[in-house]
C-alpha positions, -999 to 999 in steps of 0.1 A, spaced: -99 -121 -346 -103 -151 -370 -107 -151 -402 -117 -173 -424 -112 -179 -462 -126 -211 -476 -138 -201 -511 -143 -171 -533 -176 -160 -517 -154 -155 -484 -131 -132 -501 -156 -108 -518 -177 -105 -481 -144 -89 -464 -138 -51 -468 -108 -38 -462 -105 -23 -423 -85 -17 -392 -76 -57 -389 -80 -67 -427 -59 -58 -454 -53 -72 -491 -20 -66 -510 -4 -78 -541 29 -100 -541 41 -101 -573 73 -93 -593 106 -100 -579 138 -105 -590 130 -140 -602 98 -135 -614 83 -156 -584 71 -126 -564 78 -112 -536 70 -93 -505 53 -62 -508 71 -31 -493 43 -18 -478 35 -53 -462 59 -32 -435 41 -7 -423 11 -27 -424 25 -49 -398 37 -22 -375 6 -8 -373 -12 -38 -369 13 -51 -340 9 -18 -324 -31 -18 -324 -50 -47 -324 -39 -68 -343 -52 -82 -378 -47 -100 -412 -29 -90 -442 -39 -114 -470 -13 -115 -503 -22 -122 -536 -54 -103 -538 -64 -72 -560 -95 -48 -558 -111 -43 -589 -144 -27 -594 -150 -24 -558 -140 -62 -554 -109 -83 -542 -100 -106 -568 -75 -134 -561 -43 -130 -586 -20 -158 -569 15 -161 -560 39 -182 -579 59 -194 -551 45 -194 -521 69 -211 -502 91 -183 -512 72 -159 -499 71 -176 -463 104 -178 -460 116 -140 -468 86 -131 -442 102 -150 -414 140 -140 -428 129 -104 -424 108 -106 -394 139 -123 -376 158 -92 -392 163 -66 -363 174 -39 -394 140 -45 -408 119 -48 -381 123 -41 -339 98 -77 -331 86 -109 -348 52 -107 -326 39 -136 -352 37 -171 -329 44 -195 -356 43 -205 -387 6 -213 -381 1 -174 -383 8 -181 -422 -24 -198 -440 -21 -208 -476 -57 -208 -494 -64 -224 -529 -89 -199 -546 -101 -205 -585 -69 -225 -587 -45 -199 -574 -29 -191 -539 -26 -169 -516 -15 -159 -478 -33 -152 -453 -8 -137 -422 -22 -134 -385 -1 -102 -371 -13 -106 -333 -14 -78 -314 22 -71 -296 27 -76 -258 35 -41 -240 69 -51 -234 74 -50 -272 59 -16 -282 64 1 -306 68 -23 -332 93 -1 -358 108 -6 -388 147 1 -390 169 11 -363 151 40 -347 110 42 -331 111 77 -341 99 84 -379 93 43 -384 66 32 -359 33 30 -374 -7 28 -358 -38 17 -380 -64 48 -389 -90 32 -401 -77 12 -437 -45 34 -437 -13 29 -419 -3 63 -403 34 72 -391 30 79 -352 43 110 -340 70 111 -316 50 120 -282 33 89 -295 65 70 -294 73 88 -262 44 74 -245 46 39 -256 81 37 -245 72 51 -213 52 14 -211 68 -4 -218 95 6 -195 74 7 -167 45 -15 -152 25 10 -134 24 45 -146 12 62 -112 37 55 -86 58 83 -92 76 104 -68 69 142 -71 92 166 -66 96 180 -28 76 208 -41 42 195 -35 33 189 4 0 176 20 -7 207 29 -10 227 3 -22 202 -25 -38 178 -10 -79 184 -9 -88 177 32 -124 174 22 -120 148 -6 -97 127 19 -122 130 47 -149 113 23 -131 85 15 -121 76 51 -160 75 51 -162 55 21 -134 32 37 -156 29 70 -185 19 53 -165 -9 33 -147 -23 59 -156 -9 100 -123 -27 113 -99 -12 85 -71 -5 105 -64 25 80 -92 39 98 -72 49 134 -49 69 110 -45 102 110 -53 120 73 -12 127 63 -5 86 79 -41 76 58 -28 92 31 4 76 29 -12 42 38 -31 43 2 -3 49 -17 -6 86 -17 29 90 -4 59 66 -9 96 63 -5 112 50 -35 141 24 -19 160 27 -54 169 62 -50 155 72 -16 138 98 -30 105 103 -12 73 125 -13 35 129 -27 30 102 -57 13 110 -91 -15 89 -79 -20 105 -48 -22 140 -66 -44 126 -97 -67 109 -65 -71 137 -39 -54 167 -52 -64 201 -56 -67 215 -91 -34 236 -95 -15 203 -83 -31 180 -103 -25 199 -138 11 210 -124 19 171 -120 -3 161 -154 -3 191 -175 -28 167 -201 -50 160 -177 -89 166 -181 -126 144 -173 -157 156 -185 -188 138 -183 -215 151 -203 -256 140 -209 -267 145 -240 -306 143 -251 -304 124 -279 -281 99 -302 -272 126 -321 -237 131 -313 -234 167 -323 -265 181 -304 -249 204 -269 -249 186 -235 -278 193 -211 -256 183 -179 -220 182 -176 -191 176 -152 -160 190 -160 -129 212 -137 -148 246 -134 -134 255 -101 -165 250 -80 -150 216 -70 -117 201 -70 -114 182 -103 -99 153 -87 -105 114 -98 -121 108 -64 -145 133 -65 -152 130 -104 -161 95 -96 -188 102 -69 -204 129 -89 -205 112 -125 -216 74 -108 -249 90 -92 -254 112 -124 -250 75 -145 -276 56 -123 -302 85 -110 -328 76 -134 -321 35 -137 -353 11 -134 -352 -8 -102 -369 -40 -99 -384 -49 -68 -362 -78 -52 -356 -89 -16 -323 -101 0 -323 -114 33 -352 -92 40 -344 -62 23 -353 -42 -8 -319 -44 -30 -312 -15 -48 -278 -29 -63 -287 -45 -98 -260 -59 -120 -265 -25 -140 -252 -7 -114 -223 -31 -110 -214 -28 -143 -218 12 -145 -194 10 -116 -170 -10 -129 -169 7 -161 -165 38 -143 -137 32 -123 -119 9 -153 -119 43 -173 -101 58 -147 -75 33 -138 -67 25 -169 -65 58 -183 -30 70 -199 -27 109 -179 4 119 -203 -18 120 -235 -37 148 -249 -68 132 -251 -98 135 -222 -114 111 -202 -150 114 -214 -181 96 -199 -216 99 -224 -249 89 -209 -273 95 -239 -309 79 -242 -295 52 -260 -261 46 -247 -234 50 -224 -201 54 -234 -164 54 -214 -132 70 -232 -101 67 -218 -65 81 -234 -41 53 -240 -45 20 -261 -54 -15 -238 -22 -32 -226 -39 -63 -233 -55 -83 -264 -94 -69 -268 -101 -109 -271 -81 -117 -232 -97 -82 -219 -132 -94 -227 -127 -131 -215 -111 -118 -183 -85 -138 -156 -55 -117 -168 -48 -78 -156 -25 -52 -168 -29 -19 -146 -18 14 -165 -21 29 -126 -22 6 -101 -20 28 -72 -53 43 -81 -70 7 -87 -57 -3 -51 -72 25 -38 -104 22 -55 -102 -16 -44 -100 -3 -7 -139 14 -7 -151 -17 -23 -149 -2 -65 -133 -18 -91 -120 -56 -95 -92 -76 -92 -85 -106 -113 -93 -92 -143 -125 -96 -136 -143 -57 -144 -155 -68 -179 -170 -94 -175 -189 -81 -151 -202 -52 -175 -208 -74 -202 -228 -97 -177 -246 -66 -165 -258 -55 -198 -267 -90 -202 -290 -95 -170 -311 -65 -185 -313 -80 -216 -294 -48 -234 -271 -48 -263 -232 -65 -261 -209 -35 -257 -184 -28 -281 -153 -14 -284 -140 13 -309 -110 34 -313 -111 70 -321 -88 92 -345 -65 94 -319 -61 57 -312 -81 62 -280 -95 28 -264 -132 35 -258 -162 15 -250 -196 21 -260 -224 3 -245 -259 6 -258 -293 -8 -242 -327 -5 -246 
């Protein structure tokens, strides 16, 4: 996110947000100031989220942010850089260079201005100190909030491994008894349609099932069996919250853009189907479509009934799913209102919102699951998925989505048209 501070007027347009924050720098033992202490836990949070700016040398007064100065700037830089190179202070220096430091001239003082970019995966969670635990910190808002430890847990857990979905299950669950026949059948159908010469298709369901990643052997430690992905794909209910206890979609309609008033249609695990990702998919996509506008157009011949809104309703559909974290508390939610769609998914982007948006570059929470969304012809490779919503939502001439984060720093996406 750039952000630009040429004059006065510049500074007193910002508010304080998730990416911008103002802080003093003054005192120190020398009288040439120094770095805040809560500069800290500013840039945890910051490194953890998406990223932002922290500018020094600024104070709010009467609702504005007033440049004060600092005496030494030079000092300043180089006790950031000392401490961010400081693995007692703090686990990553995530800034690239110094160019992440800009020093403004304002009314004849200066100040900072310091880029924290969003941390690569590999690198979460940015903590202060020795330990994650108690010293890891996500933005709220303005506020920097201490992360609790399932938090921690879970960003550990990626940055450890690449795909979250390839699991080995215990012995315990068997094709037989957790693995929904019906939902399988379908998607061999699904597969047919994509692809008539698939060899996948001459399987039989258990060797189909394993062909899609559904079952694997792990050569590390030989252990084999049933993998998360298969379960969260095809599995019946009692498996599928037995391997993810957190586990829950739920698409609603709602009549109007008032958030509070009750649904008037809703998927969600009742027991009258079998609550698996497969079969959520195919029930919420028609429910997201049945009452699109479809211009009349001819390809080769042929009415087409596949606008670039439906791409992108796809897309976004199965993105949710892929993408979604399945150790976190948080549901999968899917809102078509008269105004809007919008896609929830536990668990933060693995990737800058800016590299997500421009597409070319992929990071796969569950990779299993996108391969085997890939294989009936849903879902893109190449990073490609969002540009193709925003280039749906484009063709009809609809508002840009955007992207917010909820309470529970929950990635979701809300596109709005009309």
């Amino acid at each position: 996110m750039p952000l630009q501070i040429k004059d006065i007027i510049d500074l007193q347009t910002l508010v304080e947000s998730e990416q911008v924050e103002f802080k003093l720098a003054g005192g120190g033992k020398d009288g040439k100031g120094e770095l805040p202490k809560d500069f800290w836990p500013t840039y945890s949070a910051m490194a953890n989220g998406r990223g932002g700016w922290v500018v020094l040398g600024v104070k709010e007064q009467a609702g504005k942010f007033i440049p004060v100065g600092i005496v030494d700037p030079e000092k300043i830089k180089a006790d950031l850089f000392n401490q961010l190179n400081d693995r007692d202070r703090v686990s990553a220096n995530v800034l690239r260079s110094e160019n992440d430091v800009q020093q403004v001239s304002l009314q004849g003082t200066d100040v900072l201005a310091i880029h924290i970019p969003q941390a690569m995966r590999k690198q979460k969670p940015v903590h202060l100190k020795k330990s994650p635990f108690g010293n890891t910190y996500q933005r709220l808002h303005e506020g920097d909030r201490v992360c609790d430890d399932m938090t921690v847990k879970r960003m550990l857990a990626e940055q450890i491994h690449d795909s979250r979905d390839n699991e080995v299950l215990s012995e315990h669950y068997t094709f037989q008894d957790d693995i929904d026949l019906d939902s399988l059948k379908v998607y061999r159908n699904l597969l047919s349609a994509n692809n008539p010469q698939h060899p996948y298709l001459a399987c039989e369901p258990f060797e189909l099932f394993k062909m899609v990643g559904g079952w694997r052997k792990d050569r590390e430690t030989g252990k084999k069996g049933i993998t998360l992905a298969g379960v969260l794909m095809f599995g019946k209910w009692d498996a599928i919250i037995a391997a993810a206890p957190n586990y829950m979609v739920d698409y609603q309609e709602r009549p109007e853009a008032k958030t509070e008033l009750r649904w008037v249609d809703r998927v969600c695990p009742d027991g009258t189907w079998s609550g698996n990702l497969f079969d959520f998919y195919r029930k919420v996509y028609q429910k997201l479509v049945a009452d699109l506008k479809v211009p009349f157009t001819l390809e080769e011949g042929q009415r087409r009934t596949d606008t670039p809104v439906h791409i992108a309703l796809r897309e976004a559909l199965v993105n949710t799913l892929v993408h979604a974290d399945f150790t976190d508390r948080v549901s999968i939610l899917i809102v078509k209102r008269p105004d809007m769609f919008g896609f929830r998914n536990p668990g933060l982007m693995r990737l800058p919102l800016e590299d997500v948006i421009a597409g070319g570059v992929s990071d796969c929470r569950n990779r299993l699951l996108h391969q085997m969304f890939l294989l009936i012809g849903l879902g893109e490779k190449a990073g490609s998925g969002m540009p193709k919503i925003f280039s749906g939502w484009k063709s009809a001439n609809w508002r840009t989505p955007n992207f917010g984060k909820d309470v529970s720093c929950t990635d979701a996406i809300r596109a709005f048209y009309g």
